[in-house]
N, C-alpha and C positions, 0 to 999 in steps of 0.2 A: 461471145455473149450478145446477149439480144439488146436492143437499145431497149429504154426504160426501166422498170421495174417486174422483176419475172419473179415469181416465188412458188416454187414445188411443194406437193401438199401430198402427204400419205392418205389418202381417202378412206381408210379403212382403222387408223387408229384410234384407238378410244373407246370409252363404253358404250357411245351414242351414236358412233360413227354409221355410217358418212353423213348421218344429216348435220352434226355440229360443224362436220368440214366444210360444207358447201354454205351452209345457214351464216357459218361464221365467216367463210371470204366474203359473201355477199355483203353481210355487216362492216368488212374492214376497207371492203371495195369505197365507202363512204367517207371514211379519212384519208385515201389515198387511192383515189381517182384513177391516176395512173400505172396501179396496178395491174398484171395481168395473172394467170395462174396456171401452171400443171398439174394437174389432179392423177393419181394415180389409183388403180381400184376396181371395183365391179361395176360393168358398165350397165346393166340391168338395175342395179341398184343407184347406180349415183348420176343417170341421165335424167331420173324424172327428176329428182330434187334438183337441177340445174334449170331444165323450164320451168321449176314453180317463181324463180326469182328473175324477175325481169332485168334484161341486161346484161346478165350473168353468164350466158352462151356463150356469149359474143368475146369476151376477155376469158374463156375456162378453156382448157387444154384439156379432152379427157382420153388417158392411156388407157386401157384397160388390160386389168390384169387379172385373176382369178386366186393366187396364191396370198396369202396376208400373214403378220404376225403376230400370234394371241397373244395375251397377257401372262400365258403359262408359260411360256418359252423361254427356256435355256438362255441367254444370251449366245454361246457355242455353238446351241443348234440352231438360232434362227440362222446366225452367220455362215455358219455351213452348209444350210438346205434355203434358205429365203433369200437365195441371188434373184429369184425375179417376183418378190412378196412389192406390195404395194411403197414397204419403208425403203428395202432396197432399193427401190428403183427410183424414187424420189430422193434419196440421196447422190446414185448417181446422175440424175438431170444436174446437181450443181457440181459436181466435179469434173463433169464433161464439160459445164461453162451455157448449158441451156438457161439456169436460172442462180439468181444470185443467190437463195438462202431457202433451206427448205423447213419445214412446219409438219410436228405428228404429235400427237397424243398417242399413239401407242404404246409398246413395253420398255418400261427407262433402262432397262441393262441391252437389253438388243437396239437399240437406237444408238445408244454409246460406243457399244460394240461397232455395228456398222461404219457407225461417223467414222470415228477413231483409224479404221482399216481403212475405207474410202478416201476419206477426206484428209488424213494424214496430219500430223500438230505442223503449227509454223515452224521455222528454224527458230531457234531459241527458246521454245517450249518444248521440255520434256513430258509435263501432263497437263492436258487438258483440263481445266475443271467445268461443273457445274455449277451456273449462278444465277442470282434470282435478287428482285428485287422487295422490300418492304416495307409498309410505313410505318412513322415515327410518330412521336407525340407532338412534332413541328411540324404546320400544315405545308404539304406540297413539296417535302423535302423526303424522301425516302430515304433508305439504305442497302449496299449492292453488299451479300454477303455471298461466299466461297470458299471452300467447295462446297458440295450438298449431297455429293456421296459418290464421284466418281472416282477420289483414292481414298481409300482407308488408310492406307500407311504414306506419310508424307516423307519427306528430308527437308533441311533450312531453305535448300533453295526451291524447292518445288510452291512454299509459302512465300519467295521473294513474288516467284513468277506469277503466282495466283494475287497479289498486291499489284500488281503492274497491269494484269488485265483488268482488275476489278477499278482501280484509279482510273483506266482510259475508259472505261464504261460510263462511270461516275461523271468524269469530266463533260466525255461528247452526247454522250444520252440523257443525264439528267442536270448537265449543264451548271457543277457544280466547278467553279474557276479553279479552285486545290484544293481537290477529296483529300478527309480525314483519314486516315488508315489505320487502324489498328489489327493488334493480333489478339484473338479471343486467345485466356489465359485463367487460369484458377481464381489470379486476382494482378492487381495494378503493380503491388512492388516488384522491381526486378530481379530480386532471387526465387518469385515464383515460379514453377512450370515445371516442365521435363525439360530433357536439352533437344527436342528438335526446336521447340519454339523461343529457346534461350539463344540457339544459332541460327536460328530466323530475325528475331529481333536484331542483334547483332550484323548480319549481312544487312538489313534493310536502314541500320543506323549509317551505315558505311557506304549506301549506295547511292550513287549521284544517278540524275536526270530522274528519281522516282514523280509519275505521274501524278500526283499529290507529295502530302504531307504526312509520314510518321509519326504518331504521336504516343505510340508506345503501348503498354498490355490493353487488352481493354474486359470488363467481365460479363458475363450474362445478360446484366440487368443495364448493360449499356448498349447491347444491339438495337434497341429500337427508341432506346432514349435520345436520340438526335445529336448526341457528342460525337459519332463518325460519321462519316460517309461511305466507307469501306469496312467493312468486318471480313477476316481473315485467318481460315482454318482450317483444318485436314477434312479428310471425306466423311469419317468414323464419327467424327463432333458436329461435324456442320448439318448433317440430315436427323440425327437426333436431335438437335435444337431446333432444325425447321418443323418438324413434326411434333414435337413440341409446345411450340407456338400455336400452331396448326389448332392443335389441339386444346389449348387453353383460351382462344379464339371461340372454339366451337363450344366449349365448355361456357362461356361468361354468356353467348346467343341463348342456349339452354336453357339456364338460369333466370335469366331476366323473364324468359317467357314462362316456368314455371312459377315464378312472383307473382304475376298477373292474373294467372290461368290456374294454378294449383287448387283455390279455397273459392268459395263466392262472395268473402267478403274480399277478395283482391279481383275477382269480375266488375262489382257495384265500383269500388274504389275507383275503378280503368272507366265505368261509364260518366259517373260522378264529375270526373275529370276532363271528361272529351270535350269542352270549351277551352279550354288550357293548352289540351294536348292538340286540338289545333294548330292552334298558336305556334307552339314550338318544334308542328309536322317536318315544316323546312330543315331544322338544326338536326332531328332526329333520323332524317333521309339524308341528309349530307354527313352526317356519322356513318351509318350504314354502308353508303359509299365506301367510305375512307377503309372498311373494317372487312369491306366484299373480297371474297379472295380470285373473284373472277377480274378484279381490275389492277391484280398483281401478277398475274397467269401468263405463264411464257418464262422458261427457265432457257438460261443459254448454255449453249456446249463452246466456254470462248475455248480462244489457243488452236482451233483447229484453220486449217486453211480455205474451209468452206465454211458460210455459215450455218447453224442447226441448231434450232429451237424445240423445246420438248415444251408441251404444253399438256398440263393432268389432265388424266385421263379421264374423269368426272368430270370433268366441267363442260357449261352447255357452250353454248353459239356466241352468247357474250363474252366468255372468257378467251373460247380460241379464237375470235377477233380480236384479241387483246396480245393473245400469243403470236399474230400475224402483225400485230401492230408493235411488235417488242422486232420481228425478224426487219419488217419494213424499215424502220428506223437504222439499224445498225447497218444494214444494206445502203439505206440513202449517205450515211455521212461515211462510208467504206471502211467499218468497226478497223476489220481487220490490216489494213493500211496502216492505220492508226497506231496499231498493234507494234505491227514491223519497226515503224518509225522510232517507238519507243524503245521496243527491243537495241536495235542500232544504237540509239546514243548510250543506252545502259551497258553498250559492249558484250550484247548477249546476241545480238541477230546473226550472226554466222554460229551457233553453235547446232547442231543438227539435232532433234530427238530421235530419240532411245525407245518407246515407249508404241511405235505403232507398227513398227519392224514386220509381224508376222501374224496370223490369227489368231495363235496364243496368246500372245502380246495385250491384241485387242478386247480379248477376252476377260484378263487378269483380273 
């Protein structure tokens, strides 16, 4: 491994790509100085947008490569024909130890796929999940929810193991002393559920050294109410809930501005008021913030042995600097170390996964 900070970058994924990729190291190059970067990609394409940002040469790696992975692809097929596509090959820079963690916005099931065969899960993880973080209605305190859709079908323990990555996240990244943990559930009593999350509850009552705190079912209307730190749930629930949000996020933006904008006696109202609405521009920009989804962008692929950040695929140059500022961080404080350590005392770090065996496997 190279000394400092090295982070592999698909140059080609995404709807904007490669200029959100380069636009956006550039941006992240600013909180972490010491960054350096591998770019992988059309060298036609992605050298001028590298002179346009000063500085930027100097710290960029650029591979070139001509073959990429669209958004239409198979996850199967990328993996069987995109051994030398932009993602592939920025994945392998960090299994070969060139770079600590790599960064794409391209296709979420072929980036999975890849990770997953490449990068192989840690000992003690049988599935890798996908996680992300969100905010609450308590300033500056988010919530690490898991999975988001990389199993559909769980077992008890595969939600112990998705508790225990999302607790060291919580902990080391957003520096909560002992994450809340819960398992999203129908509802709070404990005869609700089906029984994988009745035998998840149950292992995770009984588990010593968990990375936080247990605190038992949690429902809907509690993910982003600030009562956890960890929300906790299969592939199939957790990405309909993310999109979801997502969605009624985009929904209440809509709204507000059709209020304003719909009739002209809600125009006159908005000029009427623009001595006021000065006033309270700040409160109204610092909400906005808080509500932006480009300053929660960067989903992780924890559990595996490298790290891999998936950044949406819409978003501009502010968000995937945010998605390099999600890989940065877990790279600085060595997520995955962290990982192991817990595994170890929880009596799970020697068990080997099951789950990346083969390219079927990876695919599943």
């Amino acid at each position: 491994m190279q000394n400092g900070l090295v982070i592999s970058l698909d140059g080609m994924g995404g709807d904007d790509a490669p200029l959100i990729v380069v636009e956006g190291a550039w941006r992240a190059r600013r909180k972490y100085p010491q960054a350096k970067f591998i770019i992988f990609g059309d060298e036609q394409k992605i050298r001028p947008l590298i002179k346009k940002h000063p500085g930027l040469e100097s710290v960029m790696e650029l591979r070139h490569t001509p073959d990429l992975v669209t958004s239409e692809d198979k996850p199967s097929t990328a993996l069987r024909n995109g051994r030398n596509s932009s993602m592939r090959l920025a994945i392998d820079a960090v299994a070969s130890g060139e770079a600590h963690c790599v960064v794409s916005a391209g296709n979420t099931g072929a980036l999975m796929a890849m990770a997953k065969f490449v990068l192989k899960a840690l000992p003690g993880i049988t599935r890798p999940a996908i996680a992300t973080y969100m905010p609450t209605k308590i300033p500056e305190r988010g919530v690490v929810m898991l999975d988001l859709g990389a199993n559909v079908d769980c077992g008890p323990k595969n939600l112990v193991e998705f508790a225990t990555l999302g607790g060291v996240f919580s902990r080391e990244i957003m520096k909560v002393a002992e994450p809340r943990i819960g398992l999203l559930n129908v509802g709070s009593e404990q005869m609700k559920g089906h029984e994988t999350v009745k035998g998840a509850a149950e292992l995770l009552c009984a588990t010593r050294h968990l990375p936080g705190k247990y605190i038992g079912f949690v429902e809907g209307d509690d993910i982003c109410s600030g009562t956890v730190d960890v929300v906790v749930t299969d592939g199939f629930t957790g990405n309909i809930v993310l999109k979801a949000i997502e969605g009624t996020a985009k929904l209440i933006g809509s709204l507000a501005k059709q209020t304003f904008l719909s009739s002209w006696l809600g125009k006159i109202g908005a000029v009427l008021c623009l001595p006021g609405f000065a006033v309270a521009l700040p409160a109204f920009m610092s909400l906005k913030k808080r509500l932006d989804p480009r300053f929660y962008n960067g989903a992780s692929f924890m559990g595996l042995k490298g790290l891999c950040i998936k950044s949406h695929g819409g978003t501009d140059a502010i968000g995937f600097a945010n998605a390099i500022g999600v890989a940065a961080e877990m790279s600085l404080i060595q997520f995955n170390k962290k990982v192991a350590q817990e595994l170890e005392s929880m009596g799970l770090g020697s068990e080997q996964a099951d789950s990346t065996a083969s390219l079927e496997e990876a695919t599943a």
